[in-house]
PDB file with SEQRES, HELIX, SHEET and CRYST1 records, atoms N, CA, C and O in Angstrom:
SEQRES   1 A   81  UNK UNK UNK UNK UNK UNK UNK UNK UNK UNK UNK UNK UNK          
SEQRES   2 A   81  UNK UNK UNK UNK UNK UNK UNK UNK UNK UNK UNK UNK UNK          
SEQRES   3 A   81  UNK UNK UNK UNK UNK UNK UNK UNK UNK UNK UNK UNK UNK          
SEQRES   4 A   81  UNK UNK UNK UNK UNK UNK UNK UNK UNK UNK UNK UNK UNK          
SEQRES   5 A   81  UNK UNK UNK UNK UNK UNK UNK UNK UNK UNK UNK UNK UNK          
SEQRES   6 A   81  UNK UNK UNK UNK UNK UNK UNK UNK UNK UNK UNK UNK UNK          
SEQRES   7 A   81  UNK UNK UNK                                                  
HELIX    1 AA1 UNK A    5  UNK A   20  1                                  16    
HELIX    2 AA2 UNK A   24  UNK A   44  1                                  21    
HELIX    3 AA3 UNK A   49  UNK A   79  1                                  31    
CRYST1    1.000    1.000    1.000  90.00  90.00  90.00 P 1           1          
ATOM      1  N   UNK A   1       0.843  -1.172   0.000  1.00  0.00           N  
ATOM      2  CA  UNK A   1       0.000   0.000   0.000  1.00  0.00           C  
ATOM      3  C   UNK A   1       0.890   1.237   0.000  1.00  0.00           C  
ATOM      4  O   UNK A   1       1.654   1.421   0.947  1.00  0.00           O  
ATOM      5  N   UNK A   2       0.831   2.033  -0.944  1.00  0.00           N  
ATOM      6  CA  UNK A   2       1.536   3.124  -0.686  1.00  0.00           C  
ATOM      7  C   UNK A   2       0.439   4.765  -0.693  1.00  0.00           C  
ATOM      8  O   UNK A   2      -0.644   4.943  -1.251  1.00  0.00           O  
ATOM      9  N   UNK A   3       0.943   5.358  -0.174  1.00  0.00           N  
ATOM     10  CA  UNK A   3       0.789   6.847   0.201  1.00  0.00           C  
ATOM     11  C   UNK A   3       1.272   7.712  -0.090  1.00  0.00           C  
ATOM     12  O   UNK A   3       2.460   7.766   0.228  1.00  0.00           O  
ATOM     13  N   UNK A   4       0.747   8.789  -0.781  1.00  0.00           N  
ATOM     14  CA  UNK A   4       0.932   9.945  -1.878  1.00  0.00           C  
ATOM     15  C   UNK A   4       1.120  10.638  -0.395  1.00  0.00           C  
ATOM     16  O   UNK A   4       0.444  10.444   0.616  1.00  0.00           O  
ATOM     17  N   UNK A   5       2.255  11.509  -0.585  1.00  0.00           N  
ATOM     18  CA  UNK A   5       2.954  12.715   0.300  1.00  0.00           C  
ATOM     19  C   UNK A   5       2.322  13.561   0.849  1.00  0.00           C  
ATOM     20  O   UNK A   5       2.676  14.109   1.893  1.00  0.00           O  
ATOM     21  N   UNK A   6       0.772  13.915  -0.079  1.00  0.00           N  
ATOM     22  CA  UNK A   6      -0.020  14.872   0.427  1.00  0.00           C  
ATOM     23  C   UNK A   6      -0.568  14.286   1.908  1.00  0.00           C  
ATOM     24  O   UNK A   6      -0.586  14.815   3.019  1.00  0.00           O  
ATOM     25  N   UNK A   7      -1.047  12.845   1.395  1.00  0.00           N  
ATOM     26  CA  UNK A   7      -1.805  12.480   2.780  1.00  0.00           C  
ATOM     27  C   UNK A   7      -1.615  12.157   3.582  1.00  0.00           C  
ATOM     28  O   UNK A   7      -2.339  12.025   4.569  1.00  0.00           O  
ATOM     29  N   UNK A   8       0.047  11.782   3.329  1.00  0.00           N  
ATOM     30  CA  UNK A   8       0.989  11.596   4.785  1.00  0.00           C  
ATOM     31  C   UNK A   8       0.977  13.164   5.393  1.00  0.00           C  
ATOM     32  O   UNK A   8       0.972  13.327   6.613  1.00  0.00           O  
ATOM     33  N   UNK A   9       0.975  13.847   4.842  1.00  0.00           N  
ATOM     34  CA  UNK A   9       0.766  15.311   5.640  1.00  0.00           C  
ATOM     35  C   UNK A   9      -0.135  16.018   6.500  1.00  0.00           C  
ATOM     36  O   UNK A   9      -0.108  16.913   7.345  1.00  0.00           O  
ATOM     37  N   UNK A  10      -0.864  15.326   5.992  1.00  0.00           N  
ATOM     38  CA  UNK A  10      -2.426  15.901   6.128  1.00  0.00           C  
ATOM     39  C   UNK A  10      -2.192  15.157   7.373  1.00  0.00           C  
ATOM     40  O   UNK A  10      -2.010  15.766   8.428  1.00  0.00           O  
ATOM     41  N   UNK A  11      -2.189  14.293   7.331  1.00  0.00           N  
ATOM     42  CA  UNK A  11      -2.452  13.291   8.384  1.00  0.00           C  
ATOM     43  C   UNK A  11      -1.605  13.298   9.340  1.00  0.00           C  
ATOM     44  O   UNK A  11      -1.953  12.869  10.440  1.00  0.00           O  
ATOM     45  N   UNK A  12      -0.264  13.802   9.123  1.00  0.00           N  
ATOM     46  CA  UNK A  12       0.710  14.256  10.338  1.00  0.00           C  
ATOM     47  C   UNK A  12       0.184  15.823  10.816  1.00  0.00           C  
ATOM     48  O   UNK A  12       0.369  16.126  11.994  1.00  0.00           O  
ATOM     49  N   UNK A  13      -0.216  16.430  10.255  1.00  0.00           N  
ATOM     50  CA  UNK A  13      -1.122  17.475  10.363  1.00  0.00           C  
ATOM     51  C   UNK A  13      -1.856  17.212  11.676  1.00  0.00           C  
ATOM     52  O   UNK A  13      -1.316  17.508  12.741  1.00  0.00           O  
ATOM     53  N   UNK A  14      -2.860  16.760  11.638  1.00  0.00           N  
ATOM     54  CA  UNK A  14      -3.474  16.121  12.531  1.00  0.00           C  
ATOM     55  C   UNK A  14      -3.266  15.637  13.642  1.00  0.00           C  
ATOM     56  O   UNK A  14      -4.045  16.045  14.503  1.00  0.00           O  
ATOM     57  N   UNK A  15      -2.502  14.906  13.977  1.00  0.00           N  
ATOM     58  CA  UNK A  15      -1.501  14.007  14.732  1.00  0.00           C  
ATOM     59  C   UNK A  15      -0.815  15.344  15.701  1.00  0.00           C  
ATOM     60  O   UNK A  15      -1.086  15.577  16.879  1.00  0.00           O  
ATOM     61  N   UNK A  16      -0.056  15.956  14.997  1.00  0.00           N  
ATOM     62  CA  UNK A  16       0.364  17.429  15.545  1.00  0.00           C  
ATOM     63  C   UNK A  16      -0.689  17.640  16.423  1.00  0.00           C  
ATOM     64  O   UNK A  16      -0.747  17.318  17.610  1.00  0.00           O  
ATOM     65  N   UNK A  17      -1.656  18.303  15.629  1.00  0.00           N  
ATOM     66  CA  UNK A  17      -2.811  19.136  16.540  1.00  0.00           C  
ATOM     67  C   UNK A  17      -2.913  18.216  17.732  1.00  0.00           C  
ATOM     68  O   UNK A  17      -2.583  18.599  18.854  1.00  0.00           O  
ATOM     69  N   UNK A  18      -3.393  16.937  17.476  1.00  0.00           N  
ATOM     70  CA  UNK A  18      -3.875  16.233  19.451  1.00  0.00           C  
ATOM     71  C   UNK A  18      -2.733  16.160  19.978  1.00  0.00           C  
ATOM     72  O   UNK A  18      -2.761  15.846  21.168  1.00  0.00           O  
ATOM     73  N   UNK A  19      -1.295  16.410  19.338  1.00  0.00           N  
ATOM     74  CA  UNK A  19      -0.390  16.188  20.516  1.00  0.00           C  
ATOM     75  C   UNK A  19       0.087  17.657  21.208  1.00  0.00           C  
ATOM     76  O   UNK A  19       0.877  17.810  22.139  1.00  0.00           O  
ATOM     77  N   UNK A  20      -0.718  18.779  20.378  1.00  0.00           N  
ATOM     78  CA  UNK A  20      -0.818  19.947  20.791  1.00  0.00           C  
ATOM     79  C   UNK A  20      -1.734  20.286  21.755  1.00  0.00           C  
ATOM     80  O   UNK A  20      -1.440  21.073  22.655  1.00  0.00           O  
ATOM     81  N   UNK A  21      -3.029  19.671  21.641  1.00  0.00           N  
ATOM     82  CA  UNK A  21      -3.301  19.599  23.118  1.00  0.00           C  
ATOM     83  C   UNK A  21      -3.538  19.052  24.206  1.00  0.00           C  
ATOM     84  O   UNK A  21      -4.428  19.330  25.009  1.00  0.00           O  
ATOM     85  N   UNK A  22      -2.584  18.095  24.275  1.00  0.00           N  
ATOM     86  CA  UNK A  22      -2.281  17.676  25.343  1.00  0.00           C  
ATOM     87  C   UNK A  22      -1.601  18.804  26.509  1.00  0.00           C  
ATOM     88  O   UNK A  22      -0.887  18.657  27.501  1.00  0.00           O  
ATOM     89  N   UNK A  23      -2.094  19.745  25.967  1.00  0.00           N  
ATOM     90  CA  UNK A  23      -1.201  20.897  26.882  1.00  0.00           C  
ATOM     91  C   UNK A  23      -2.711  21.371  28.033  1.00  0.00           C  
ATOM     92  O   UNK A  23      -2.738  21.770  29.198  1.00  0.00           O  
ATOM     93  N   UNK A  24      -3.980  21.042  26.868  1.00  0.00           N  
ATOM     94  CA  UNK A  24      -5.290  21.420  27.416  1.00  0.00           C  
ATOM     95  C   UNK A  24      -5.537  20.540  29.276  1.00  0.00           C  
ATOM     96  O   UNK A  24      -6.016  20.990  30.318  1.00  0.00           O  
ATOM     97  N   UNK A  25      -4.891  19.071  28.898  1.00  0.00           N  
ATOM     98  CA  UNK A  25      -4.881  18.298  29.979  1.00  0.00           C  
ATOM     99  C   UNK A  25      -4.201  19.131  31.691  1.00  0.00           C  
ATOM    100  O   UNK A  25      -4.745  19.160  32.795  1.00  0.00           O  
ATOM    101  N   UNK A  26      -2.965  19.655  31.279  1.00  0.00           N  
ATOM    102  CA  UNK A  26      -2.259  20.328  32.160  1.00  0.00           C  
ATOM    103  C   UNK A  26      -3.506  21.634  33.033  1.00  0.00           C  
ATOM    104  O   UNK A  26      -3.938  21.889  34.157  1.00  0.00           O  
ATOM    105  N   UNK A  27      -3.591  21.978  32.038  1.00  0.00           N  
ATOM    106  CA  UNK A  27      -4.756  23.182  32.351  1.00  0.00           C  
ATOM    107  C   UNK A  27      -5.664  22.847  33.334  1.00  0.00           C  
ATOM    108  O   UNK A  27      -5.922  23.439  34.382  1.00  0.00           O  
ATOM    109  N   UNK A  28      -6.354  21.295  32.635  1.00  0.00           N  
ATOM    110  CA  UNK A  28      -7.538  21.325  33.489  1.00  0.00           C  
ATOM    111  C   UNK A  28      -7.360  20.923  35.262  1.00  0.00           C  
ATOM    112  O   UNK A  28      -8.018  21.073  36.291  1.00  0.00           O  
ATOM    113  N   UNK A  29      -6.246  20.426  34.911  1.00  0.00           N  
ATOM    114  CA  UNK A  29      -5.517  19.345  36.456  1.00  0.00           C  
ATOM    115  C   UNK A  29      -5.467  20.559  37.050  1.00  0.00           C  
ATOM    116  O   UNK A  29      -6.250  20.626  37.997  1.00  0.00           O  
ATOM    117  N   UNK A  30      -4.609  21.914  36.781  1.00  0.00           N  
ATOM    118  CA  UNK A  30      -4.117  23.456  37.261  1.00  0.00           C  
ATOM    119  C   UNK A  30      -5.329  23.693  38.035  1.00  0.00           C  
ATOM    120  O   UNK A  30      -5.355  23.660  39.266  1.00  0.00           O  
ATOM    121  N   UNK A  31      -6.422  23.956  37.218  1.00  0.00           N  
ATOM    122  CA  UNK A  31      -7.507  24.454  37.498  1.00  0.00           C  
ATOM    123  C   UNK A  31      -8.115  23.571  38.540  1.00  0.00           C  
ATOM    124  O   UNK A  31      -8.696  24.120  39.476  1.00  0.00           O  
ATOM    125  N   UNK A  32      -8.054  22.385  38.493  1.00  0.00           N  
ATOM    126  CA  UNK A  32      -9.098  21.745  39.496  1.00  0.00           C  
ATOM    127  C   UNK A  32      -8.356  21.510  40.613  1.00  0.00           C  
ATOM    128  O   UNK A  32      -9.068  21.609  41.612  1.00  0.00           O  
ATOM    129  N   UNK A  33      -7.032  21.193  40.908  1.00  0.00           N  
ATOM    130  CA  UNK A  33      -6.209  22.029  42.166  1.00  0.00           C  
ATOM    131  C   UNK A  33      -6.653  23.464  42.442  1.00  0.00           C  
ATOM    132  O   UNK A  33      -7.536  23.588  43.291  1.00  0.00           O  
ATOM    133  N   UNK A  34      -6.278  24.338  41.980  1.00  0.00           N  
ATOM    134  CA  UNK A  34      -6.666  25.387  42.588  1.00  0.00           C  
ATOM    135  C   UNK A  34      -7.961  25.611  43.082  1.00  0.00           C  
ATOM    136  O   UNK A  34      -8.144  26.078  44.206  1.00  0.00           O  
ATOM    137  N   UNK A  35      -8.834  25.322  42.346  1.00  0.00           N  
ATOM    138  CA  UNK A  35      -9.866  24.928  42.644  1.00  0.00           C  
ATOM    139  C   UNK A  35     -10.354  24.310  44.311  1.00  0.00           C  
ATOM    140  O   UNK A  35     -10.979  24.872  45.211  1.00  0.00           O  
ATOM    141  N   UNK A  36      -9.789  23.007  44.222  1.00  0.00           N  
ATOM    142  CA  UNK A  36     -10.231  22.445  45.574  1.00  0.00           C  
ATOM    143  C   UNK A  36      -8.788  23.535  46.330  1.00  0.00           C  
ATOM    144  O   UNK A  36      -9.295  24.616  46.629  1.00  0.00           O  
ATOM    145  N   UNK A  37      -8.312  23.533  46.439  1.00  0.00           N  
ATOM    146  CA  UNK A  37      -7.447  24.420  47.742  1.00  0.00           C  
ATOM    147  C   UNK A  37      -8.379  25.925  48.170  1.00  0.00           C  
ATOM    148  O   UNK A  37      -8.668  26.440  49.250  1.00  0.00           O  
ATOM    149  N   UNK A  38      -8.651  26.283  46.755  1.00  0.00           N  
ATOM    150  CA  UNK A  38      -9.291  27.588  47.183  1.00  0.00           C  
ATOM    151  C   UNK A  38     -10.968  27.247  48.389  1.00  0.00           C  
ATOM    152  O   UNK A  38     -11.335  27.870  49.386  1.00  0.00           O  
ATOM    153  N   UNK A  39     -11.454  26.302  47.851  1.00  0.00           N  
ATOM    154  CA  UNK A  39     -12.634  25.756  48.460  1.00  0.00           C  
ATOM    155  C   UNK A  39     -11.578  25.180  49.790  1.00  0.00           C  
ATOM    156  O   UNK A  39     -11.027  26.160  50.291  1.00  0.00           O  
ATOM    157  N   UNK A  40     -11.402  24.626  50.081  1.00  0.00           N  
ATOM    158  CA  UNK A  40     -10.479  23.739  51.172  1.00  0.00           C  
ATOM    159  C   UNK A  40      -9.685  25.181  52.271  1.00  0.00           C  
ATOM    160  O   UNK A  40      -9.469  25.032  53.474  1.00  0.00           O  
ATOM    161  N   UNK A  41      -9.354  26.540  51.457  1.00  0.00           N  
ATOM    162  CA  UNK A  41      -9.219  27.151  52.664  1.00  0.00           C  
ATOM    163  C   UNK A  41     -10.028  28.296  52.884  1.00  0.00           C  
ATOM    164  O   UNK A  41      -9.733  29.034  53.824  1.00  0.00           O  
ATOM    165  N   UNK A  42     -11.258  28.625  51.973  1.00  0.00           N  
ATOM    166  CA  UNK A  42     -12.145  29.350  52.545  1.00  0.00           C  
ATOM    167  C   UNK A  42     -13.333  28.370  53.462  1.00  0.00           C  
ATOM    168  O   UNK A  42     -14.287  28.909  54.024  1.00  0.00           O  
ATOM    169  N   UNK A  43     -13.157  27.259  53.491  1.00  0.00           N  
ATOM    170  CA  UNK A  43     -13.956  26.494  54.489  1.00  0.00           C  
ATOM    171  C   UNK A  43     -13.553  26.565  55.674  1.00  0.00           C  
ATOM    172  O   UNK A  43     -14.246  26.799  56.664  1.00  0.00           O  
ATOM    173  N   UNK A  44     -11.761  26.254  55.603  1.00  0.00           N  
ATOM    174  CA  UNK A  44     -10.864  26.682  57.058  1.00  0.00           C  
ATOM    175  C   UNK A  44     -11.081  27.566  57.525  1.00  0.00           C  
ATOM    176  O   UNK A  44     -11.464  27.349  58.674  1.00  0.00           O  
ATOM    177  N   UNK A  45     -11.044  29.210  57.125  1.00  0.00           N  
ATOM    178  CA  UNK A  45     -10.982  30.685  57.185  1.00  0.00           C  
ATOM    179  C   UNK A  45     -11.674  31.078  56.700  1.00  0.00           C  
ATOM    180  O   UNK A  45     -11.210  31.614  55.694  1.00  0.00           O  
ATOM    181  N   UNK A  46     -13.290  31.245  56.822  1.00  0.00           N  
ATOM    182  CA  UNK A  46     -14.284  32.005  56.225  1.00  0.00           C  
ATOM    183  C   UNK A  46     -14.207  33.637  56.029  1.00  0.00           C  
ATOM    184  O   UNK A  46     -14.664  34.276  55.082  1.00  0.00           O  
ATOM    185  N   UNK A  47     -13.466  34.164  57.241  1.00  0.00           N  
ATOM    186  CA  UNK A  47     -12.518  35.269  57.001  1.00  0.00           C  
ATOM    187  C   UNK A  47     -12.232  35.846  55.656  1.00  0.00           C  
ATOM    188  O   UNK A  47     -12.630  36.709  54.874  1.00  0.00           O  
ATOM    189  N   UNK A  48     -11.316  34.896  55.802  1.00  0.00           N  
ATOM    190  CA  UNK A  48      -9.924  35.530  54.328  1.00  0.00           C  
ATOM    191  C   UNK A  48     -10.884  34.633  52.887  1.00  0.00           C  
ATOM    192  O   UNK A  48     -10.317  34.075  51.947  1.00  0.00           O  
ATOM    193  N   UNK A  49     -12.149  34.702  53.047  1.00  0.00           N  
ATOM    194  CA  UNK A  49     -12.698  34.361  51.635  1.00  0.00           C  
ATOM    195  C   UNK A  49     -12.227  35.159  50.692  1.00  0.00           C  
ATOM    196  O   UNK A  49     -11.691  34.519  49.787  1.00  0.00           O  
ATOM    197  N   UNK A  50     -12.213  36.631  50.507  1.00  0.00           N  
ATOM    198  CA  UNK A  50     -12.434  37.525  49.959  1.00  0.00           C  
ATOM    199  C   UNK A  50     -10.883  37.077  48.832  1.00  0.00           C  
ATOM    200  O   UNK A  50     -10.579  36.578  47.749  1.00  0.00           O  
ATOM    201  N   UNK A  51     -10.418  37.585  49.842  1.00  0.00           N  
ATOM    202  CA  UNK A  51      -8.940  37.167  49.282  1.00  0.00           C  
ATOM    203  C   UNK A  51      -8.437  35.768  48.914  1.00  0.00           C  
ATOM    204  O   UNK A  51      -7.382  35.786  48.280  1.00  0.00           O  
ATOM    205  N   UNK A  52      -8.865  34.771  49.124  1.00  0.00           N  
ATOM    206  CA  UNK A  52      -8.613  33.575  48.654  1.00  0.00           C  
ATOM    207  C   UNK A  52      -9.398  33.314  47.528  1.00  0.00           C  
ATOM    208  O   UNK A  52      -8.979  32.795  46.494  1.00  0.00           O  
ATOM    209  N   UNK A  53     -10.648  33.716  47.762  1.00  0.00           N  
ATOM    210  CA  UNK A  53     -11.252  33.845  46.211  1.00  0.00           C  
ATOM    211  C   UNK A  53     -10.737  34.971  44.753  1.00  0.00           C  
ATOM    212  O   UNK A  53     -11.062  34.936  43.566  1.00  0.00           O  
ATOM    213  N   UNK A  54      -9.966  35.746  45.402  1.00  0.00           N  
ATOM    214  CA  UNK A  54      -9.664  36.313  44.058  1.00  0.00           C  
ATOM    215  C   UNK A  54      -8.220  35.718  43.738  1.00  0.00           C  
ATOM    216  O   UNK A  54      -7.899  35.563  42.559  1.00  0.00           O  
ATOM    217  N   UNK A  55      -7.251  35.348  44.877  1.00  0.00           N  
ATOM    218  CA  UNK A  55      -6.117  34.658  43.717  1.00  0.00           C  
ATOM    219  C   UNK A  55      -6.506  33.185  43.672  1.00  0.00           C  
ATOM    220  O   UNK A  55      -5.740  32.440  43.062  1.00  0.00           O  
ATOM    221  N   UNK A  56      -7.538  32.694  44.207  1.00  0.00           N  
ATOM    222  CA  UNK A  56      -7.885  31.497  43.219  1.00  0.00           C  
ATOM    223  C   UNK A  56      -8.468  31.639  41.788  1.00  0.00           C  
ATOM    224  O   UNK A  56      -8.475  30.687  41.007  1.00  0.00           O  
ATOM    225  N   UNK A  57      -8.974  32.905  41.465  1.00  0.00           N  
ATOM    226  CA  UNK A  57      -9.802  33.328  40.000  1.00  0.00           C  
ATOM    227  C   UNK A  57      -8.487  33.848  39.283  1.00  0.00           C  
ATOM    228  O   UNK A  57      -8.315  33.569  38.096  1.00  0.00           O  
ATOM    229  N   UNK A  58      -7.692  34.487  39.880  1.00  0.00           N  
ATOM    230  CA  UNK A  58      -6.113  34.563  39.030  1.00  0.00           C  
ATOM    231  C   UNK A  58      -5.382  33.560  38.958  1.00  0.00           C  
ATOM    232  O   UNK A  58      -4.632  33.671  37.989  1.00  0.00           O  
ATOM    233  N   UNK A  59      -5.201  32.434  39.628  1.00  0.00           N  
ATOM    234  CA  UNK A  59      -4.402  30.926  39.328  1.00  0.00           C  
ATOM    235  C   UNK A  59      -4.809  30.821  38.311  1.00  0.00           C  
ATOM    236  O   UNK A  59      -4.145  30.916  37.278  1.00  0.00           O  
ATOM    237  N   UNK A  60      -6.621  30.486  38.431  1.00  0.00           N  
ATOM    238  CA  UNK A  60      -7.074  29.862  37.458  1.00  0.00           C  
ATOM    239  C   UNK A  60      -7.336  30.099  35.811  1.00  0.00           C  
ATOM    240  O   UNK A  60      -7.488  29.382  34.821  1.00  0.00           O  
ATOM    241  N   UNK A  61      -7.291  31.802  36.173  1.00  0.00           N  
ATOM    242  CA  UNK A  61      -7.205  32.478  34.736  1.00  0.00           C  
ATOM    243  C   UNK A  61      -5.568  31.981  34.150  1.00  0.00           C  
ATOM    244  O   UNK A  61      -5.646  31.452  33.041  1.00  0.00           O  
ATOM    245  N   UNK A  62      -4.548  32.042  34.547  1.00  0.00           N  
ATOM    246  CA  UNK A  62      -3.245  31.678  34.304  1.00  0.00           C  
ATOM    247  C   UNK A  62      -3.193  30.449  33.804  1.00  0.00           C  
ATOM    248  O   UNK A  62      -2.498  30.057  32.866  1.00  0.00           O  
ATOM    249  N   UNK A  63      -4.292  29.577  34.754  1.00  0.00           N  
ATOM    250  CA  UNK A  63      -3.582  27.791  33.816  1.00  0.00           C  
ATOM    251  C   UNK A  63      -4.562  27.922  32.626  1.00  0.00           C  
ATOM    252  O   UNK A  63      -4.055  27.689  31.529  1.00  0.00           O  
ATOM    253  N   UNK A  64      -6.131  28.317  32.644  1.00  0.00           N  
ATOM    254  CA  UNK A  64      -6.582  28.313  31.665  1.00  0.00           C  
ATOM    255  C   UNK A  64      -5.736  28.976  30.281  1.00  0.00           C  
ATOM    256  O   UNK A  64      -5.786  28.368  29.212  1.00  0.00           O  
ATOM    257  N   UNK A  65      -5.148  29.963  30.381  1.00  0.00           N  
ATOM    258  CA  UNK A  65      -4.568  30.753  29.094  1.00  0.00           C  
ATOM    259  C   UNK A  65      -3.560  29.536  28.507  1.00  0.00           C  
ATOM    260  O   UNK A  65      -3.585  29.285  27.303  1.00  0.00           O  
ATOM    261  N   UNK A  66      -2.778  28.880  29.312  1.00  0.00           N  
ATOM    262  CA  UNK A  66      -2.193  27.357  28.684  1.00  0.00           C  
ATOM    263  C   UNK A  66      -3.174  26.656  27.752  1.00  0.00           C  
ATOM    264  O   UNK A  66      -3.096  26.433  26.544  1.00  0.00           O  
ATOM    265  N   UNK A  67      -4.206  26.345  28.730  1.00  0.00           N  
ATOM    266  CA  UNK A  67      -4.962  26.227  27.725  1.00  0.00           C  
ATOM    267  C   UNK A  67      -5.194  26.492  26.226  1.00  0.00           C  
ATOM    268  O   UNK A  67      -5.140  25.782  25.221  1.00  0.00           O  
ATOM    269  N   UNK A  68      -5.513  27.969  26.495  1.00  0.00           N  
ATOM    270  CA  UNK A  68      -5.787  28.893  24.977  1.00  0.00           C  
ATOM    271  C   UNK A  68      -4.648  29.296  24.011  1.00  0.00           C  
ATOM    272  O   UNK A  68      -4.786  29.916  22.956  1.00  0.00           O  
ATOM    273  N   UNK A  69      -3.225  28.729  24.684  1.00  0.00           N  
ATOM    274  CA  UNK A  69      -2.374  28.491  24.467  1.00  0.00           C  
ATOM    275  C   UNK A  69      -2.118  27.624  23.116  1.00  0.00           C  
ATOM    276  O   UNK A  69      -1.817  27.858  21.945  1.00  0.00           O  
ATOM    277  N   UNK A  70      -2.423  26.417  23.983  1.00  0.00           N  
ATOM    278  CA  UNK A  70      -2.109  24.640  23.068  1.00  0.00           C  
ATOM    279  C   UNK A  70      -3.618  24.962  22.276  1.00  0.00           C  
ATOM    280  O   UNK A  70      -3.419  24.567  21.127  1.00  0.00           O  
ATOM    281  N   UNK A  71      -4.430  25.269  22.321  1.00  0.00           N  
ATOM    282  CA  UNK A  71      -5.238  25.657  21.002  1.00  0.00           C  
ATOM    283  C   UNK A  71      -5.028  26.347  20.186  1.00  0.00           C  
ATOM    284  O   UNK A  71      -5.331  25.968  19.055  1.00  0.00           O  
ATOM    285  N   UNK A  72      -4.594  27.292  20.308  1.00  0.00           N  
ATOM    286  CA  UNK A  72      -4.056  28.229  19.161  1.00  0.00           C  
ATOM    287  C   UNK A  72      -2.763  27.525  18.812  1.00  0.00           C  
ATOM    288  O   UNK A  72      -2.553  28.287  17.868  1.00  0.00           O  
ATOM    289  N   UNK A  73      -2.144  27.043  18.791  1.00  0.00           N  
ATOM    290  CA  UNK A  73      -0.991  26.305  18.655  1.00  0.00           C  
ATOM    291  C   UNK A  73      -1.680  25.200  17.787  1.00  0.00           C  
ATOM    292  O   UNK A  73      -1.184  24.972  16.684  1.00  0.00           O  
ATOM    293  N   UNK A  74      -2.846  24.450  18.213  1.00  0.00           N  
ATOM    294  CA  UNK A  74      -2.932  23.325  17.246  1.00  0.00           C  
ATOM    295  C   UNK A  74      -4.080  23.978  16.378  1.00  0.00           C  
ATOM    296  O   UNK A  74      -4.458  23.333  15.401  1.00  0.00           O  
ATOM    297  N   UNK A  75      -4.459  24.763  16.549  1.00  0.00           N  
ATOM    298  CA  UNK A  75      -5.255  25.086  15.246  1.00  0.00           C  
ATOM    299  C   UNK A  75      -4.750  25.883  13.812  1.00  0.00           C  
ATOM    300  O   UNK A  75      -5.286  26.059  12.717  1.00  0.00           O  
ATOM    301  N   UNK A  76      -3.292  26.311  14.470  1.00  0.00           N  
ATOM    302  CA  UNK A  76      -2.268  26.924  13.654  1.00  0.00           C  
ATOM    303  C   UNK A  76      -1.806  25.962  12.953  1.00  0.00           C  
ATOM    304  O   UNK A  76      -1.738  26.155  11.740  1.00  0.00           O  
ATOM    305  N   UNK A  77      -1.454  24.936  13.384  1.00  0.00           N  
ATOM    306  CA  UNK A  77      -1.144  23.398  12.452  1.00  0.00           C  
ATOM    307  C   UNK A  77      -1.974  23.192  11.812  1.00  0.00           C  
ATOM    308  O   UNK A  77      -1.865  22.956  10.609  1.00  0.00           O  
ATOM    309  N   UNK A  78      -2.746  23.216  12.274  1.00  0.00           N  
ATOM    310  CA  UNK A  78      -4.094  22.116  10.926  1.00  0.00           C  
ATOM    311  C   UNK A  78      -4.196  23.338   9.796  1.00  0.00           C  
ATOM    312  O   UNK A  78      -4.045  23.092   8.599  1.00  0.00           O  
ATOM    313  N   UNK A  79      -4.386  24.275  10.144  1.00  0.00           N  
ATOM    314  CA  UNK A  79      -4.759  25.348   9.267  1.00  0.00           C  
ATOM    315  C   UNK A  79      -3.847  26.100   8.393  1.00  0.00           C  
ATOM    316  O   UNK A  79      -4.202  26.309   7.233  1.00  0.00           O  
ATOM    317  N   UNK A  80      -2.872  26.469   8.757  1.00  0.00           N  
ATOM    318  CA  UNK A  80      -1.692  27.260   8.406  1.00  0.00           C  
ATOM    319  C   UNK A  80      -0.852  26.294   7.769  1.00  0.00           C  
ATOM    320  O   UNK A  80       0.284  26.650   8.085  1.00  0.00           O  
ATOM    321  N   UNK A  81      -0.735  24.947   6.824  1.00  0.00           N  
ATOM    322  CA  UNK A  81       0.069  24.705   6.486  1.00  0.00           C  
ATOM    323  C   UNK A  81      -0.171  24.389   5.017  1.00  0.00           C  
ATOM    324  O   UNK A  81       0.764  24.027   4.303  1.00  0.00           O  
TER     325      UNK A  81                                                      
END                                                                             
């Protein structure tokens, strides 16, 4: 069986992109740590909610942009070549 060059491309094309986001995985783990810690110490310290809730919404904005990261990254592959 052989394979014309285009569709070996295409198809490494592809291949690229899901191993591009595998970066999305990192993100979500980021996020759902921060996540439970932020819950885990405004339960401790009902107090310091205020403040534990906003640099838990800045962690989480930070791992998400990884996120938006490895997407734009693999949609630049599939598309841009």
């Amino acid at each position: 069986m052989n394979i014309d060059s285009e569709t070996f491309l295409h198809a490494m094309r592809f291949i690229g992109a899901g191993l591009a986001m595998i970066g999305a995985i990192g993100a979500g783990v980021g996020v759902g740590i921060a996540a439970s810690g932020g819950v885990q110490a405004m339960g401790r310290n009902p107090d310091a909610a205020p403040i534990v809730q906003t640099n838990m919404i800045l962690g989480m904005a930070f791992a998400e942009a990884v996120a938006i990261y490895a997407l734009a990254v693999a949609l630049i592959i599939v598309f841009a070549g």
